[in-house]
N, C-alpha and C positions, 0 to 999 in steps of 0.2 A: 559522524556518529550514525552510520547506517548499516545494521549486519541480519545478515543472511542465517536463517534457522531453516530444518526439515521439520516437515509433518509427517506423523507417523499413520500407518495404512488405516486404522481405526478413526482416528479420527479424519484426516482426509476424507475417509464415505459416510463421515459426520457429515462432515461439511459439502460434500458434492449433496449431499440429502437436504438440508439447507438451501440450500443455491438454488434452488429448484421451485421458493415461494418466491412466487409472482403476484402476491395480494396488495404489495402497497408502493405506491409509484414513490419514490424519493427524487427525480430529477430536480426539482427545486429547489434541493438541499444539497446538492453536487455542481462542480463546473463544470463536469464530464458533456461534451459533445455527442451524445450516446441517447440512442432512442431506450436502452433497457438498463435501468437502473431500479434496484427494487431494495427500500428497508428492511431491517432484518433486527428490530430492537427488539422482539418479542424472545429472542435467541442470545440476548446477549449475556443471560445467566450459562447458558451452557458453553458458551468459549470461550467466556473471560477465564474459566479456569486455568485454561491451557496459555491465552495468550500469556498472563504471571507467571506461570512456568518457565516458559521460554523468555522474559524476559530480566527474571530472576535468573539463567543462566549467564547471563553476559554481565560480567562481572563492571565495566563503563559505565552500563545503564543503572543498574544499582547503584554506584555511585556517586551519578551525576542526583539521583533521586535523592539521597542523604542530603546532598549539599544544597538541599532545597527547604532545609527544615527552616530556616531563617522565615518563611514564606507558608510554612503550615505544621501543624505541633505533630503530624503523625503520619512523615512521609512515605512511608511505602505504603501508608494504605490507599492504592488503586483500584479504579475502577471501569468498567467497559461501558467508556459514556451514551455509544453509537456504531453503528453497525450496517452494512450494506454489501451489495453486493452487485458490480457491472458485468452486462452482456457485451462486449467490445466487436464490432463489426468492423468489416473491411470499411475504410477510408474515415471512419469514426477516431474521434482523440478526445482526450484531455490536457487540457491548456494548462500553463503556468498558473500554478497557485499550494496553497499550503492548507493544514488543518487547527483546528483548535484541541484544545489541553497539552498534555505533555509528552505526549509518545501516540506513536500514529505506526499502524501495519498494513500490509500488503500480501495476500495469501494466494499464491497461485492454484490455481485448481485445474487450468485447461490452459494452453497455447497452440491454436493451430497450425504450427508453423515449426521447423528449424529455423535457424539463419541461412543455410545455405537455399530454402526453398524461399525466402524471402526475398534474399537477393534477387533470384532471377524475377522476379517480378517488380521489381522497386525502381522508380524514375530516378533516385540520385544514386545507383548502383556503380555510377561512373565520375561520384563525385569527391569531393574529397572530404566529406563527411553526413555518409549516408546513415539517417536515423531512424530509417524505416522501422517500423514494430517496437522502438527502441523506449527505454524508460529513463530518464534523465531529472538527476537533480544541479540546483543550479546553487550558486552563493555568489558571491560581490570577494574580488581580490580585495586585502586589506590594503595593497599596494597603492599610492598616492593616483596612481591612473584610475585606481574603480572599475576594472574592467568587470565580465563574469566567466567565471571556471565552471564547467561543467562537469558532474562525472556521470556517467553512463553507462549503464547494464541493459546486455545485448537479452532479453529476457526471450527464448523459445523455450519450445518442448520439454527442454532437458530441465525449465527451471521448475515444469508442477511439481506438487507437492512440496514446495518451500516457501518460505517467505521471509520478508525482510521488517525489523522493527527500524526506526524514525525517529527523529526528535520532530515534534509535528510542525514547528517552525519555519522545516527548510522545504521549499520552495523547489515543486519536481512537476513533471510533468510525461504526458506518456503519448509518441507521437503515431501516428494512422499507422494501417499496416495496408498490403496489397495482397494476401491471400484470403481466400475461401474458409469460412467458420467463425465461430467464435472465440473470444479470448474471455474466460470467463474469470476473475478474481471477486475477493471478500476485500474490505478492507473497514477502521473502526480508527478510535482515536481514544485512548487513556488519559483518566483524570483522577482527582484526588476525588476521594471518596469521603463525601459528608458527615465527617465522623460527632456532628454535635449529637447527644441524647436525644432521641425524639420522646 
C-alpha cells in the first residue's frame, strides 16, 4: 500500500520555501543518521491541504480509511499530525524503522544524483544487490519461513517533485548515497483529527 503522486510547480516552490527553516532541530524525534533535520509543525496548516488532496485521489487509501470507522465515528477526518524536513548527505542514512498515525509521506524536493552517476561511485556497484542512494520498504513473508521481502525504489533526480503516500506501519528505510550534495525531502505522518466539541 505504497503510491506515488506529483507535485505540482506551485506548490513545489511552496515547499522548496519551506525547506529552507532551519529554526528548530527535530533530530530527537527522528531515527534519521543525519546531522540536518529541522521541524516544520508551525506549516503544517499550509500542506495538509494538499497532502488530502492527494490522498483523497487514491481511491485504496480512502478505503482502507472507511473501514476504520469500527475504531473512530468520523473517519476521514484527517489530519497533519507532524512535519519535518531532512538535509541528506553523502554517507548519511536512515535506519529501519516506521511512523505513528495512519498514513505517513515522502515529498521529494532535491536528489543529487541520477542512478547512473551513483553507480559509478558506489562500493557494491559489483554486487548483487546494490542499494546505494536507494529507499526500501520491508515486510515479513507470511510464508511459515518468516523471511523479509523488500521492495525498493531506485529514488534519483528524475523522482523530484513527487511523492509517495504510506501506510505508517510499514517499516522502510533509506540507505547512504556516494555523491556530492544534498538529498533534500519533507515528510509527516496523518491522524484522525480530534473531532470531540471543545
Amino acid at each position: 500500500m505504497i503510491y506515488k503522486f506529483n507535485i505540482t510547480q506551485n506548490i513545489y516552490e511552496q515547499l522548496l520555501e519551506i525547506s529552507k527553516d532551519k529554526s528548530v532541530k527535530y533530530n530527537s524525534s527522528l531515527a534519521g543518521n543525519m546531522v540536518e533535520e529541522y521541524g516544520l509543525l508551525k506549516y503544517c496548516d499550509v500542506v495538509e491541504p494538499f497532502i488530502i488532496k492527494e490522498l483523497s485521489k487514491i481511491e485504496p487509501l480512502v478505503t482502507y480509511v472507511k473501514n476504520l470507522k469500527l475504531f473512530h465515528p468520523n473517519p476521514l477526518n484527517l489530519m497533519l499530525q507532524n512535519f519535518w524536513v531532512n538535509y541528506q548527505k553523502k554517507y548519511e542514512f536512515n535506519p529501519i524503522h516506521n511512523h505513528g498515525g495512519i498514513f505517513s509521506f515522502i515529498l521529494f524536493l532535491q536528489i543529487p544524483f541520477t542512478n547512473e552517476e551513483e553507480k559509478l561511485l558506489s562500493p557494491g556497484v559489483n554486487s548483487n544487490g546494490d542499494m546505494s542512494g536507494k529507499l526500501s520498504f520491508l515486510y515479513t513473508h507470511s510464508d511459515i519461513r518468516g523471511g523479509i521481502k523488500e521492495q525498493t525504489f531506485e529514488v534519483d533526480k528524475t523522482w523530484e517533485k513527487t511523492g509517495l503516500i504510506f501506510k505508517s506501519e510499514l517499516n522502510h528505510c533509506v540507505y547512504p548515497f556516494f555523491s556530492e550534495g544534498e538529498r533534500i525531502t519533507m515528510s509527516g505522518n496523518l491522524l484522525f483529527r480530534n473531532d470531540t466539541p471543545a
